[in-house]
C-alpha positions in Angstrom: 25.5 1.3 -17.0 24.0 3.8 -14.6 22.9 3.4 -11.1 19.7 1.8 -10.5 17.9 4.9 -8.7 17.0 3.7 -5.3 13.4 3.5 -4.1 11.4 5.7 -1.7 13.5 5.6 1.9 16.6 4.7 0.0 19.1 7.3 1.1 19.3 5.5 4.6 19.1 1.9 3.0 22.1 3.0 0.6 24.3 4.5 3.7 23.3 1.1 5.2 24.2 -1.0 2.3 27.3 1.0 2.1 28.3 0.3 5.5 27.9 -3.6 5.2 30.3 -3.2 1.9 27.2 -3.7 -0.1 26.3 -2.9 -3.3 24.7 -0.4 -4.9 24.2 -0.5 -8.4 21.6 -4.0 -8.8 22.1 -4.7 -5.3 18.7 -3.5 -4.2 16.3 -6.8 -4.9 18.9 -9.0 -3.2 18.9 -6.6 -0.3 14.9 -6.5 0.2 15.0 -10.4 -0.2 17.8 -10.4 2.7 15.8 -8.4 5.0 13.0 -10.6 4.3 14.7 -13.7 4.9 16.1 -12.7 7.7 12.8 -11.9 9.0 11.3 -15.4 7.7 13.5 -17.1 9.8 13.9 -15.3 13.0 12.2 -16.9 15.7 11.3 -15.7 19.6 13.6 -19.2 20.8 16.6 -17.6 19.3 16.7 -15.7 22.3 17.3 -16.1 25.9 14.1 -16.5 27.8 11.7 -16.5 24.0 12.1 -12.3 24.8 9.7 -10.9 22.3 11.4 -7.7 23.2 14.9 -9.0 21.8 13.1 -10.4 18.8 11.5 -7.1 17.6 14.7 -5.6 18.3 16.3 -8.0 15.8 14.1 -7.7 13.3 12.7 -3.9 13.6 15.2 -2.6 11.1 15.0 -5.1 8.0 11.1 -4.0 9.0 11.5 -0.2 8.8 13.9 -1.0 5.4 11.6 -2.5 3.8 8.5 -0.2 5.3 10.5 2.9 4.2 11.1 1.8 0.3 7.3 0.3 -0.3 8.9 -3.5 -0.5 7.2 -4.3 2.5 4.9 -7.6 1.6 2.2 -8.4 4.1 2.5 -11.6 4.2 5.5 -11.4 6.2 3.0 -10.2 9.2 1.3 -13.9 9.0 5.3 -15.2 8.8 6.1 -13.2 11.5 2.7 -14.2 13.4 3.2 -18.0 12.9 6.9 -17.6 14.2 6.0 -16.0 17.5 3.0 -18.4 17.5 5.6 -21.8 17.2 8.9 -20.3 18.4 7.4 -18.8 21.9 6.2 -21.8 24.3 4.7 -19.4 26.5 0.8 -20.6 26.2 -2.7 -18.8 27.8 -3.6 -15.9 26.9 -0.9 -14.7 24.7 -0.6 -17.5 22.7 -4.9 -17.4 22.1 -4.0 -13.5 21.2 -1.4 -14.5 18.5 -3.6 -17.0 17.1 -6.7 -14.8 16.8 -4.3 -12.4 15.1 -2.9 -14.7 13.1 -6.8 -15.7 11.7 -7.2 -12.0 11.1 -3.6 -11.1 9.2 -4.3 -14.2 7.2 -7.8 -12.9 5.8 -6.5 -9.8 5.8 -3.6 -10.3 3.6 -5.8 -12.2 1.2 -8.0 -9.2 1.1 -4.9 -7.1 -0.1 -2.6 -9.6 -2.1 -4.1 -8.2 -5.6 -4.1 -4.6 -4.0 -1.5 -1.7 -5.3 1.3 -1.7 -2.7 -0.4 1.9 -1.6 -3.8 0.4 -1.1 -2.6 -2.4 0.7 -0.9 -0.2 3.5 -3.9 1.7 3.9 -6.2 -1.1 3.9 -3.8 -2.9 6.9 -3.3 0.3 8.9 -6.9 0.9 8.7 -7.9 -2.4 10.1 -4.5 -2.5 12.5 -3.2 -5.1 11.2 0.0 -3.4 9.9 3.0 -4.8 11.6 4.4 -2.3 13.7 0.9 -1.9 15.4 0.5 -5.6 16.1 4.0 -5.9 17.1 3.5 -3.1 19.0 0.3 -4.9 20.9 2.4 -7.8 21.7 
């Protein structure tokens, strides 16, 4: 059988995947669905202090991965919204902020769920609701 040609950005996924010992050849859906569990579940209280800062940190490259090859979905923003939103106890003003972005990502990603992959990055960068800009805001 022959290699499954990896997608767009998947030169530095595949020296990443070779570097965990993973695989290349079929390996790539169970990689994207890795990164995106891993983001599903990570949580501001997983670190010291809720530090949003740390959070991004452990979470930015399964983001770029997934960014890079076009398996980005959006509703991981709203995933990654409601996380900060129940795993950070910090309340005021940021946690009003989250939740008002959280009511905007979710219409959003309505808007786009029946959108080409394409469309749907343009349409969320153009309203700045992508995830790098709203994590970037936080």
């Amino acid at each position: 059988e022959s290699a499954e040609v990896p997608p767009r950005g998947g030169a530095i996924i595949l020296a990443r995947l070779r570097s965990e010992g993973g695989q290349e050849e079929g390996g790539w859906r169970s990689h994207y669905e890795t990164l995106k569990k891993k983001i599903r579940l990570s949580k501001p209280d997983q670190f010291e202090h809720e530090n949003i800062e740390k959070f991004y940190e452990h979470i930015v490259t399964s983001l770029d991965d997934l960014i890079s090859s076009n398996e980005y979905d959006h509703s991981l923003s709203e995933v990654i919204l409601s996380n900060i939103s129940s795993g950070c106890f910090v309340g005021g003003v940021f946690k009003v902020e989250i939740c008002l972005m959280l009511i905007k990502v979710k219409a959003a990603v309505r808007v786009v769920k029946f959108m080409t992959p394409e469309n749907a990055d343009i349409h969320m960068t153009q309203e700045s609701l992508d995830i790098k800009t709203i994590l970037k805001t936080l």
